[in-house]
C-alpha positions as CSV (number, residue, x, y, z in Angstrom):
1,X,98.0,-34.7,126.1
2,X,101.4,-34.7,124.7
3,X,104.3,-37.4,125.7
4,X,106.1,-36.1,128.4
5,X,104.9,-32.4,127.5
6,X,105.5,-31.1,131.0
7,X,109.1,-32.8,131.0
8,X,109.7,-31.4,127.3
9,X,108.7,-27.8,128.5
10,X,111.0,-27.9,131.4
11,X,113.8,-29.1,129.3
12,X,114.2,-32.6,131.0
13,X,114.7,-36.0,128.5
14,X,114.2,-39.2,129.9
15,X,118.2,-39.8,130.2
16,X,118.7,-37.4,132.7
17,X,119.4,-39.0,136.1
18,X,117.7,-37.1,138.6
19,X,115.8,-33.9,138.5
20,X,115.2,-31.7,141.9
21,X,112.6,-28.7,141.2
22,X,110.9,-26.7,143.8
23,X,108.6,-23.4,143.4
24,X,105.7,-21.7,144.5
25,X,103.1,-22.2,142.3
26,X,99.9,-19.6,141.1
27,X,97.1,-20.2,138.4
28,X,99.0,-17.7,136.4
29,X,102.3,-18.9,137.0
30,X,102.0,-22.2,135.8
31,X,101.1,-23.7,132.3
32,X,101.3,-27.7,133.2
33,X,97.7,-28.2,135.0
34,X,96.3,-30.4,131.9
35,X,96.0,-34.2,132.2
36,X,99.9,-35.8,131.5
37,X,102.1,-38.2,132.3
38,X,105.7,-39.1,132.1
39,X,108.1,-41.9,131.1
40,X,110.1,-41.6,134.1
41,X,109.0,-41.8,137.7
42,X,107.9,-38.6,139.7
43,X,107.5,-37.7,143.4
44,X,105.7,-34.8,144.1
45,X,105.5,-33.6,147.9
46,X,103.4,-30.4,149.3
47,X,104.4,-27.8,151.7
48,X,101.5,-25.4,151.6
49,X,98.2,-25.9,149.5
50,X,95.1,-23.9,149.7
51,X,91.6,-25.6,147.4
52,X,94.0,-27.5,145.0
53,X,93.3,-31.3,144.0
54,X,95.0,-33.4,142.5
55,X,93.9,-36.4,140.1
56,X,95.6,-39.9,140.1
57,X,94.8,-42.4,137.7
58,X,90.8,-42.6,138.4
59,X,90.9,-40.8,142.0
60,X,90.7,-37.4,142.9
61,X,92.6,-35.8,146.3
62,X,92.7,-33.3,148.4
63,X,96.1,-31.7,148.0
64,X,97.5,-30.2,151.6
65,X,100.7,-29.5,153.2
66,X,102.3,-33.3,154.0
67,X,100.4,-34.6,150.9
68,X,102.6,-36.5,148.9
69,X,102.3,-38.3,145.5
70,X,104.4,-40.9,143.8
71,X,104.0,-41.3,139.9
72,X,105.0,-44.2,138.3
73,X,105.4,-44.3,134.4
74,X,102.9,-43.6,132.4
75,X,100.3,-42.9,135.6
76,X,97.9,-40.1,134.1
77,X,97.9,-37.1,136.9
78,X,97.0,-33.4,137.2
79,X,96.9,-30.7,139.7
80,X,93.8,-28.4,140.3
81,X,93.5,-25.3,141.5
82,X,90.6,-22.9,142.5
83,X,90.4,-19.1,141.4
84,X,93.5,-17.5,142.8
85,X,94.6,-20.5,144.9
86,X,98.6,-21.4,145.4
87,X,100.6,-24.0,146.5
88,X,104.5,-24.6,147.0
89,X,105.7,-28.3,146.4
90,X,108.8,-30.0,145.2
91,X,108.9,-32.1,142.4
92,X,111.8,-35.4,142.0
93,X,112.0,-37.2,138.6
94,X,114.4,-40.0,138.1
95,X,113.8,-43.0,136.0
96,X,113.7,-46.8,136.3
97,X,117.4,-47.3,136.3
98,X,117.8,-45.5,139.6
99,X,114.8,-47.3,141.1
100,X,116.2,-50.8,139.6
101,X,119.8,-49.6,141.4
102,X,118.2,-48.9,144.8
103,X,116.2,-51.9,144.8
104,X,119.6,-53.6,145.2
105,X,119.7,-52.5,148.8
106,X,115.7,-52.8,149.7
107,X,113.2,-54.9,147.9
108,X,110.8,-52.7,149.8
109,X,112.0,-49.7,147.3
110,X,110.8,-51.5,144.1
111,X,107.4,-53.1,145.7
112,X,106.4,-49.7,147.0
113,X,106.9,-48.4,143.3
114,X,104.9,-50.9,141.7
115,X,101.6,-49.5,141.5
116,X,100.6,-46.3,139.4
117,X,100.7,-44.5,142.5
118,X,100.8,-44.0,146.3
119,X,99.7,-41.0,148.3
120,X,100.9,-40.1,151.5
121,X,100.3,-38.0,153.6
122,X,103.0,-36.5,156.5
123,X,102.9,-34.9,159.3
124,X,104.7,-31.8,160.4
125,X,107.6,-33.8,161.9
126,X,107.9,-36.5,159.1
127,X,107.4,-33.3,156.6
128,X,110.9,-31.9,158.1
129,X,112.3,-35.3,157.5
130,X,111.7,-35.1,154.1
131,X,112.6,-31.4,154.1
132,X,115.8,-32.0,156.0
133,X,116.9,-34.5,153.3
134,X,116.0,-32.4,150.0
135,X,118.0,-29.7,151.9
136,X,121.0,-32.2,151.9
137,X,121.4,-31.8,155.9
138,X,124.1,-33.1,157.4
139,X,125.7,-33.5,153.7
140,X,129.3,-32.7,152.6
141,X,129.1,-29.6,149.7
142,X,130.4,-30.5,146.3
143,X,129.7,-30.2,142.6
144,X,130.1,-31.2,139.5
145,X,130.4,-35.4,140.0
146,X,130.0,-34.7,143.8
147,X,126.8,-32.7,143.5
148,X,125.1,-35.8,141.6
149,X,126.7,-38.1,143.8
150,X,124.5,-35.8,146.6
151,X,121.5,-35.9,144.5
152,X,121.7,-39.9,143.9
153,X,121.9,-39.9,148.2
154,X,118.7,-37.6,148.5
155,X,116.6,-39.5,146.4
156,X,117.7,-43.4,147.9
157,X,117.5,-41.5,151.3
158,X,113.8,-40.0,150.2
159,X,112.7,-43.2,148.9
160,X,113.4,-45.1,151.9
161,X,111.8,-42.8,154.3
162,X,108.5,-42.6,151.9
163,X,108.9,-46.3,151.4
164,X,109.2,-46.9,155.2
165,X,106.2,-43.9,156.1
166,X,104.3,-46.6,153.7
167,X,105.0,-49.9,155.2
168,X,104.4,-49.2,158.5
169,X,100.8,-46.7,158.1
170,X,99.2,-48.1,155.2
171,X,96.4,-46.3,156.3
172,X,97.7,-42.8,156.1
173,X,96.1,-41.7,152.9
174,X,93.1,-39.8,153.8
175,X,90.0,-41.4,153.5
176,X,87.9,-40.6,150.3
177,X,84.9,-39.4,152.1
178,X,85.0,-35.6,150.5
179,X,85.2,-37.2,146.8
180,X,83.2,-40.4,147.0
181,X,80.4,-39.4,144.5
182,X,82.9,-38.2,142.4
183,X,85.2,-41.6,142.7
184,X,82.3,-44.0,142.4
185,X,82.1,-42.4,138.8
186,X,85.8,-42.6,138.1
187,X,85.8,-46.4,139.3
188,X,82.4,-46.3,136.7
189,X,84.7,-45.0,134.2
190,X,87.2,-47.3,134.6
191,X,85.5,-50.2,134.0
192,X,83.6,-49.6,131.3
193,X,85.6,-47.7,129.0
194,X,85.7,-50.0,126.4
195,X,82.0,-49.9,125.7
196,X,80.8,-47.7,123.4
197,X,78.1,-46.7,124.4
198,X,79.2,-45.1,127.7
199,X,78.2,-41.4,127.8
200,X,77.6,-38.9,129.8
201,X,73.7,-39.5,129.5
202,X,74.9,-43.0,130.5
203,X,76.3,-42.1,133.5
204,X,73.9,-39.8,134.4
205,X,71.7,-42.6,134.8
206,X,73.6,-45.0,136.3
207,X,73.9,-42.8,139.5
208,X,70.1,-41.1,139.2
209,X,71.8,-37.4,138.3
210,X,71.2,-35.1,135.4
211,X,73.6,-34.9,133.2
212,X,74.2,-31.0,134.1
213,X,75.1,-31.7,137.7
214,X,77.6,-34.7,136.7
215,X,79.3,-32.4,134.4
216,X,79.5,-29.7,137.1
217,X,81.1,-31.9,139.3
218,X,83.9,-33.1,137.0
219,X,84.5,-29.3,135.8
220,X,84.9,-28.2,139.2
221,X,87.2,-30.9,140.7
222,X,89.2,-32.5,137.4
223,X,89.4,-29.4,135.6
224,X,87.5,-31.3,132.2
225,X,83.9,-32.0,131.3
226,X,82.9,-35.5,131.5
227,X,83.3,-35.9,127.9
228,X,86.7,-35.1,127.6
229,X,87.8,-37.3,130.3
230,X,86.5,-40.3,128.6
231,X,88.4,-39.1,125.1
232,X,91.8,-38.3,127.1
233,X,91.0,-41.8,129.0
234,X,90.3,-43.8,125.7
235,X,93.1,-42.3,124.3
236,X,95.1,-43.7,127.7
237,X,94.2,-46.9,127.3
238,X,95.0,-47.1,123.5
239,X,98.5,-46.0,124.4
240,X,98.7,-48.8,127.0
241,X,97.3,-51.0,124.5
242,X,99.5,-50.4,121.9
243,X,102.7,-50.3,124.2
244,X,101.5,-54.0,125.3
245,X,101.7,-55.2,121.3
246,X,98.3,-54.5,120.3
247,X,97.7,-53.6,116.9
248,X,96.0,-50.1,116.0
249,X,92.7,-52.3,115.2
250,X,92.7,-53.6,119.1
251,X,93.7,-51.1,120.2
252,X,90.9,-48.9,118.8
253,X,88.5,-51.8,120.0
254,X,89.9,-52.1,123.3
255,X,89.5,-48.7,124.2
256,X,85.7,-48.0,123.4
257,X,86.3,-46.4,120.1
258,X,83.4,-47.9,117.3
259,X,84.9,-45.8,114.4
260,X,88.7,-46.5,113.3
261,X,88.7,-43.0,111.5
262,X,87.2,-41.4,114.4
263,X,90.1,-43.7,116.4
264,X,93.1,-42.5,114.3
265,X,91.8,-38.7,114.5
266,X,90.8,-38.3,118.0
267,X,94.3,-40.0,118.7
268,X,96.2,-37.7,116.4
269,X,95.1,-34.8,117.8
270,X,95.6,-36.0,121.7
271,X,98.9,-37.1,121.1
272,X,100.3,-35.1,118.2
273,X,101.0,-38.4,116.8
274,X,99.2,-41.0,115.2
275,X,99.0,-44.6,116.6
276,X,101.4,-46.2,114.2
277,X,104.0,-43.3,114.9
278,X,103.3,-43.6,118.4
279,X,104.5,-47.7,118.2
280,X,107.6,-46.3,116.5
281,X,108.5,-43.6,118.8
282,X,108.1,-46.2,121.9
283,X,110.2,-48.9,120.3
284,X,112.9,-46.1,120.0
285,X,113.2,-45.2,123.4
């Protein structure tokens, strides 16, 4: 899991104000379905989906058209798909200064965006909404300063609506019905990951499951096997760790590692750096 490697690949840096992509999506056509996250926020909304998920943090949805998903910083996320599945979405990054600008006008903006994430999910009316204002309807045409002045509109205009959609139906996010085995695990997880001794054999017999069929479960809706979740989330929570002042040490007790040279390996090769240059590169951003 490289910083930002799905930003890096599409050639976007952390100072670029806002970023409006939208494609059709196959499981040959795109190379970003591993666990990541970014340094700058992301909005991701769905217009068609057929057996994709998508991961969040420690929860697992059901991606379909109206779905949408707002990233904050940092959030760990990654989309799914089944054998020869496809979905078409659009995908807005901008970063804290345009959320910290917007928040001028709407304390509702910066309290919505202060969680890891939110999922909503639209209906086919509110989905032309949001369609209507990507498409810049009812917009004057411009370019150059103009055309970012008409970006900077969409996204206050987008964050409004979603920010609005989320005020007033808390409850839209589908319930988690589909995935509860598989999120009662993830909330397991979660809160256990600094011990040691959690394995799969561990959880396997926390919930009365083999081990096989646990596995199965998180290969065929995360993508991973269980084990490799629980590297990728150590590896997480070291990051946070580290970000929050901790010291490689605490870090590497914090986040369920016994062994510091397993620690500084298994972080090494996760991140392509190791937690000492990983301190460094965060205090130069």
């Amino acid at each position: 899991m490289d910083i930002d490697r799905s930003l890096k690949d599409l050639g976007v840096s952390n100072n670029d104000k806002l970023v409006f992509l939208e494609n059709t999506l196959d499981k040959n056509s795109w190379n970003l379905l591993q666990f990541h996250y970014h340094e700058v926020y992301e909005i991701l909304i769905c217009f068609e989906a057929s057996e994709v998920n998508c991961f969040a943090q420690n929860r697992v949805f059901e991606m379909k058209r109206g779905s949408v998903f707002i990233f904050s910083p940092y959030t760990l996320h990654r989309t799914t798909t089944a054998e020869g599945s496809c979905y078409r979405r659009a995908i807005i990054y901008f970063n804290a200064a345009d959320l910290a600008e917007f928040s001028r006008y709407s304390d509702m903006i910066l309290s919505s965006f202060a969680v890891p994430y939110q999922h909503i999910e639209l209906n086919d009316e509110e989905l032309r909404d949001v369609t209507d204002i990507l498409n810049g309807k009812n917009e004057y045409d411009g370019s150059g300063f103009m055309q970012e002045v008409k970006n900077r509109l969409k996204l206050f205009r987008l964050t409004l609506y979603l920010c609005e959609k989320l005020r007033t139906d808390r409850n839209a996010a589908i319930s988690y019905s589909r995935y509860g085995d598989l999120n009662k695990i993830l909330d397991y997880i979660q809160k256990n990951l600094s011990d040691p001794s959690l394995t799969l054999a561990s959880i396997a017999q926390e919930f009365f499951r083999s081990t096989t069929s646990v596995n199965n479960l998180f290969k065929k809706n995360i993508g991973s096997t269980i084990k490799e979740y629980i590297i990728l989330k150590r590896v997480d929570k070291a990051q946070e760790l580290l970000r929050g002042g901790a010291t490689v040490t605490e870090a590497c007790e914090g986040s369920g590692f016994n062994n510091y040279s397993h620690f500084i390996r298994t972080f090494s090769k996760v991140t392509g750096l190791s937690p000492k240059q990983y301190v460094k590169s965060t205090k130069n951003e």
